[in-house]
DRENTORKOL-3810 file (N, C-alpha, C; in nm, 4 decimals):
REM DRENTORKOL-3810
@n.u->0.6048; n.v->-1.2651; n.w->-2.1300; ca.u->0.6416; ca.v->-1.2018; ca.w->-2.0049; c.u->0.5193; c.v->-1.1281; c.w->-1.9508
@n.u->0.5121; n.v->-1.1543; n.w->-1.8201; ca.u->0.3884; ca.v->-1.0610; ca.w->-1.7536; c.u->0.4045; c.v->-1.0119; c.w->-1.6430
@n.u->0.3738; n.v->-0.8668; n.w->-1.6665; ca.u->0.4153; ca.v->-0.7648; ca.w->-1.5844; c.u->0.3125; c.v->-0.6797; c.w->-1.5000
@n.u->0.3077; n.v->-0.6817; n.w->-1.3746; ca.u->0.2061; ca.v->-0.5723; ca.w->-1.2895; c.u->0.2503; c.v->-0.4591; c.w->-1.2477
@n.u->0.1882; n.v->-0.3469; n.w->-1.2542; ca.u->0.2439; ca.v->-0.2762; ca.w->-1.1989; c.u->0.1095; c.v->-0.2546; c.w->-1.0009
@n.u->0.2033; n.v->-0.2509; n.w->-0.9078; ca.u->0.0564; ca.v->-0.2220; ca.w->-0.7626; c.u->0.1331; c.v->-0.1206; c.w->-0.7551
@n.u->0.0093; n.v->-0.0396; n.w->-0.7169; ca.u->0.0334; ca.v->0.0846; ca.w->-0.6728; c.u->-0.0388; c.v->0.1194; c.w->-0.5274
@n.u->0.0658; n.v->0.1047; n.w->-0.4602; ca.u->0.0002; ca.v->0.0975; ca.w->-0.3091; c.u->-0.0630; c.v->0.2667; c.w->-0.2756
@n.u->-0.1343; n.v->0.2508; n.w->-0.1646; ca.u->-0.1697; ca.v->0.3758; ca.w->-0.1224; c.u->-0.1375; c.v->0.3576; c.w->0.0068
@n.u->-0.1684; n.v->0.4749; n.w->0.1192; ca.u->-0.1335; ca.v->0.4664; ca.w->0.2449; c.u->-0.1290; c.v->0.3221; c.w->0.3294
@n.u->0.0195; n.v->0.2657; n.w->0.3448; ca.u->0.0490; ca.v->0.1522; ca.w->0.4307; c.u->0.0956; c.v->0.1902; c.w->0.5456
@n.u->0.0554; n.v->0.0723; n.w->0.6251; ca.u->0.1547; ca.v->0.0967; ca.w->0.7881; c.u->0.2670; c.v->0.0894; c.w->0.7641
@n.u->0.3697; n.v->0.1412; n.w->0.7558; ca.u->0.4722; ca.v->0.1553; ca.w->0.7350; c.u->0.5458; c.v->0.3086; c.w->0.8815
@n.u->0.7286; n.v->0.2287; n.w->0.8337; ca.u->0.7527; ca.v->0.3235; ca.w->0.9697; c.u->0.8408; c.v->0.4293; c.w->0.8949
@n.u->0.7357; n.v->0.5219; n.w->0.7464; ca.u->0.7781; ca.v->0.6675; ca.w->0.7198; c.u->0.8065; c.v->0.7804; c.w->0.8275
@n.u->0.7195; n.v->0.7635; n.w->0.8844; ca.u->0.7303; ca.v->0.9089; ca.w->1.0509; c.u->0.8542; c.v->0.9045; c.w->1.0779
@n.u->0.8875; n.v->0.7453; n.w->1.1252; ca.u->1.0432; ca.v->0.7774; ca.w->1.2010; c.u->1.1050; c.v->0.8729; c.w->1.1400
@n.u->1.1189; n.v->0.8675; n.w->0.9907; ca.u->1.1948; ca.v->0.9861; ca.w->0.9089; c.u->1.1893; c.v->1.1297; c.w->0.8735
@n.u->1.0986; n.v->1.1359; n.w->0.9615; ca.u->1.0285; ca.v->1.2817; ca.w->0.9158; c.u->1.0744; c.v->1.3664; c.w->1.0557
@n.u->1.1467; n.v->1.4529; n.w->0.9949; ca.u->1.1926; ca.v->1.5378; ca.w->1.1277; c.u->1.1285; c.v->1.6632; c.w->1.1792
@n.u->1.0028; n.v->1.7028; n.w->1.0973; ca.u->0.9364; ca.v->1.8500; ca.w->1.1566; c.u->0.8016; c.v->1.7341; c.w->1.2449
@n.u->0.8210; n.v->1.8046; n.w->1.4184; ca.u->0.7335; ca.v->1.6952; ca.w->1.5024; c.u->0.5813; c.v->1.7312; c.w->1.4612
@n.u->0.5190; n.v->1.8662; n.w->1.3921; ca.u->0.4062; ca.v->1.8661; ca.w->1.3674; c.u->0.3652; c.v->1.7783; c.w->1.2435
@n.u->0.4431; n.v->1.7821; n.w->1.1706; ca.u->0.4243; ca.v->1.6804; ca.w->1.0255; c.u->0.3897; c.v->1.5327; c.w->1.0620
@n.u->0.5093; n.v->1.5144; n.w->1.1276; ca.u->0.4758; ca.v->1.3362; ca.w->1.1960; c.u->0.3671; c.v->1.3120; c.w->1.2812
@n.u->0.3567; n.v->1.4361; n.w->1.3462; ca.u->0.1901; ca.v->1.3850; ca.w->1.4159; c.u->0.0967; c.v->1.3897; c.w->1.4012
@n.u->0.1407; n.v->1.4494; n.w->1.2882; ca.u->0.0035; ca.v->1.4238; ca.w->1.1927; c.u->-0.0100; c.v->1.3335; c.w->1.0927
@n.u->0.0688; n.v->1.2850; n.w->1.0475; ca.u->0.1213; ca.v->1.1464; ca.w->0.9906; c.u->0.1121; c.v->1.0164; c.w->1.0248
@n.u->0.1438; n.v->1.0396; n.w->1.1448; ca.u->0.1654; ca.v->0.8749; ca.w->1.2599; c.u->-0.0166; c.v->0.8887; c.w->1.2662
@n.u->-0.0761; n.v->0.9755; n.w->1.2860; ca.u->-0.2533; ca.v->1.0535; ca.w->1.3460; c.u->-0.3069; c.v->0.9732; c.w->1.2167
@n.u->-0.2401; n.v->0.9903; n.w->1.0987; ca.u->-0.3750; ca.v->0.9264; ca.w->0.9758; c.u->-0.2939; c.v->0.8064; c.w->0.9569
@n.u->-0.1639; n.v->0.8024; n.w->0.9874; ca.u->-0.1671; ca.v->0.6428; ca.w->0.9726; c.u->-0.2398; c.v->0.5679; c.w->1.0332
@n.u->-0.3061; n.v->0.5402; n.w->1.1925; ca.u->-0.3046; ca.v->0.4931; ca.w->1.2939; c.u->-0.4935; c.v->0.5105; c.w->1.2435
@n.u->-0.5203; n.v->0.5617; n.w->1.1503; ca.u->-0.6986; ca.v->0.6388; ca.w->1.1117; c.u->-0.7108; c.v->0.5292; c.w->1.0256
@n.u->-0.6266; n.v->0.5809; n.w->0.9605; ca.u->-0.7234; ca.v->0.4978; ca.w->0.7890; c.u->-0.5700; c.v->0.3767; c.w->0.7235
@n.u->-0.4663; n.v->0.3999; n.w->0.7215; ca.u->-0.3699; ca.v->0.3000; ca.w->0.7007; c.u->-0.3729; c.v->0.2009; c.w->0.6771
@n.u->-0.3895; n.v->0.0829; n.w->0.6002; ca.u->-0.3938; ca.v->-0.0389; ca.w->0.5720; c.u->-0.2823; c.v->-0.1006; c.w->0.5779
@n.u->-0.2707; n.v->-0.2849; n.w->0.6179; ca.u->-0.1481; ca.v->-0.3679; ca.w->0.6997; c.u->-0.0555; c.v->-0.3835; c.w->0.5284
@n.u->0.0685; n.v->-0.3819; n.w->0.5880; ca.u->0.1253; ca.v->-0.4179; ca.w->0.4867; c.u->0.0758; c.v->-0.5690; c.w->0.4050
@n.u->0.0326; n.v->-0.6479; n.w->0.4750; ca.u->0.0122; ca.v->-0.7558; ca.w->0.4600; c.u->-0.1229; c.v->-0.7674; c.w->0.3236
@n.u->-0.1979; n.v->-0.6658; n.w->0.3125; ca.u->-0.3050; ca.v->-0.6153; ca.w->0.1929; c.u->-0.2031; c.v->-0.6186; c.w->0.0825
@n.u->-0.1064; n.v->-0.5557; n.w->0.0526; ca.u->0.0033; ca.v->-0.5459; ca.w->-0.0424; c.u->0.0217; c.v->-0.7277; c.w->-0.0321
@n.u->0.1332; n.v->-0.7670; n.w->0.0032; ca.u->0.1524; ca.v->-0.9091; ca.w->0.0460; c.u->0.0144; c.v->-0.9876; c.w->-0.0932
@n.u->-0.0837; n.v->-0.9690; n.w->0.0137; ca.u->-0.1851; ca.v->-1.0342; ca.w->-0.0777; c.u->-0.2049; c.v->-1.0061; c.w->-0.2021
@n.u->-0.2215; n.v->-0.9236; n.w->-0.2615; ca.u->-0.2234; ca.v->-0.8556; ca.w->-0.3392; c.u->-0.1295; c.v->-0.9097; c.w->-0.4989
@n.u->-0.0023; n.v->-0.8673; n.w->-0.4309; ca.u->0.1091; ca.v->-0.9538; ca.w->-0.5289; c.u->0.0916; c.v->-1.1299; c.w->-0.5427
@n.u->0.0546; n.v->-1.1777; n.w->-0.4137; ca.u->0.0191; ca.v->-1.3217; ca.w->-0.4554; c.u->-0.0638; c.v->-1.3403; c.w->-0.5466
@n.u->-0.1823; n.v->-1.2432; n.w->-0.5237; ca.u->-0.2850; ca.v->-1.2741; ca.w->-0.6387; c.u->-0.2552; c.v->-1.2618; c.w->-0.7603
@n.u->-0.1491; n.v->-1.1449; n.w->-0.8193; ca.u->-0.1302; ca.v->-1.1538; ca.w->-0.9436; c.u->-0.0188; c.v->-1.2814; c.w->-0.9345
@n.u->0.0438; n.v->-1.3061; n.w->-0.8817; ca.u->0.1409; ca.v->-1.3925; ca.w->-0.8734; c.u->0.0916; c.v->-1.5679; c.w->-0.9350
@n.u->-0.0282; n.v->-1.5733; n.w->-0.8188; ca.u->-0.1297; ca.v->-1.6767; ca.w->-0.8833; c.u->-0.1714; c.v->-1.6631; c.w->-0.9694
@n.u->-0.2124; n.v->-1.6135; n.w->-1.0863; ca.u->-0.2761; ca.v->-1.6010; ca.w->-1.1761; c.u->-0.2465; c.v->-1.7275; c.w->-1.2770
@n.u->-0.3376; n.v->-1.7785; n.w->-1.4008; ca.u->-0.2355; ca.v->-1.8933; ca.w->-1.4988; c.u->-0.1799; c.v->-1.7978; c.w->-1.5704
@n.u->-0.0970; n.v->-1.8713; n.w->-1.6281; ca.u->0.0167; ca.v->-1.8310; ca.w->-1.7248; c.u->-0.0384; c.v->-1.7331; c.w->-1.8247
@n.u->-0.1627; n.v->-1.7620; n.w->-1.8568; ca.u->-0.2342; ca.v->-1.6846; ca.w->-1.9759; c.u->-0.3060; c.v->-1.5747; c.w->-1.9410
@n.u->-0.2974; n.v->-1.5450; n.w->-1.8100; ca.u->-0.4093; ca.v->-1.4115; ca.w->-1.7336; c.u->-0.2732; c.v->-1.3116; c.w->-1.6968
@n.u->-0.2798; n.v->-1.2052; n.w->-1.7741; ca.u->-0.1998; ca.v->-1.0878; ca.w->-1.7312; c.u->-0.2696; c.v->-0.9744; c.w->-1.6116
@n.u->-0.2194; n.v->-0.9489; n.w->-1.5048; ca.u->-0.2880; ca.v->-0.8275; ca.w->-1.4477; c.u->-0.2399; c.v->-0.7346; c.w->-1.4609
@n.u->-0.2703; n.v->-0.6339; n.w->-1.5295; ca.u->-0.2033; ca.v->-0.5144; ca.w->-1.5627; c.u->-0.1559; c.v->-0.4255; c.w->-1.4409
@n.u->-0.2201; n.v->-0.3346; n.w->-1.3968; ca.u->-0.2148; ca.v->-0.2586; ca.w->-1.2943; c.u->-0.3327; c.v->-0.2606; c.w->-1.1577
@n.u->-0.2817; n.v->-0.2906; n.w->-1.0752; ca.u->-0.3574; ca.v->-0.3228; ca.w->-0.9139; c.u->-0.3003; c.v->-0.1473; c.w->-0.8454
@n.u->-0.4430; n.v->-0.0809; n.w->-0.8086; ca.u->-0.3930; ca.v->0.0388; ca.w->-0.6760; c.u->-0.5226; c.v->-0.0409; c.w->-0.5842
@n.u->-0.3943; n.v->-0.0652; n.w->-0.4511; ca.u->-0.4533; ca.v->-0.0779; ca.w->-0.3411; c.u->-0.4398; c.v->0.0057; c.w->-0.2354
@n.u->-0.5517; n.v->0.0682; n.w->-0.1825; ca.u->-0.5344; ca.v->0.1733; ca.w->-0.1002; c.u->-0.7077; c.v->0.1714; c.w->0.0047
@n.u->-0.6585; n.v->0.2402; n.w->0.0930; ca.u->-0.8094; ca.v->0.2315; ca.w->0.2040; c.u->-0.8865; c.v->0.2831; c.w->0.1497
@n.u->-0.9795; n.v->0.2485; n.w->0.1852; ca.u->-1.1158; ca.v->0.2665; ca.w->0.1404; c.u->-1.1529; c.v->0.4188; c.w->0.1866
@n.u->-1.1034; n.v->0.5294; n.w->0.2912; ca.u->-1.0779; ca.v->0.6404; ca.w->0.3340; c.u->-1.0031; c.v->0.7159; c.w->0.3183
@n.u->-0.9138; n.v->0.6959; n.w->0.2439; ca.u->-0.7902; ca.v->0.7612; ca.w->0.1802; c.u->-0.8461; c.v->0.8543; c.w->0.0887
@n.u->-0.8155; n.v->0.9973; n.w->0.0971; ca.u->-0.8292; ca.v->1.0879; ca.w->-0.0477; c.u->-0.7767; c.v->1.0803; c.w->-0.1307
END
């Protein structure tokens, strides 16, 4: 059995909608819209371990922007 764990970092994703204090979200939606990477990096990501042969385990993948703290 082979197991990955990804550990995403800041995605475009629509978290803000949920966030109900308006200074938090605008500042939120502000670094999403900065540094945020497409969901579609994830996407790839899992294919790659997905592709792998049968005999190559990938342990743990963090994908996150290259600007992210």
């Amino acid at each position: 059995m082979r197991v990955t764990g990804i550990s995403p970092g800041f995605v475009q994703a629509n978290l803000a909608e949920s966030i109900k204090d308006p200074a938090v979200k605008s500042s939120i939606v502000e670094k999403m819209q900065r540094i945020a990477i497409p969901p579609e990096a994830i996407a790839r990501t899992v294919a790659f371990a997905i592709e792998q042969p049968a005999n190559v385990d990938v342990g743990d993948i963090v994908v996150r922007p290259t600007a992210q703290d």
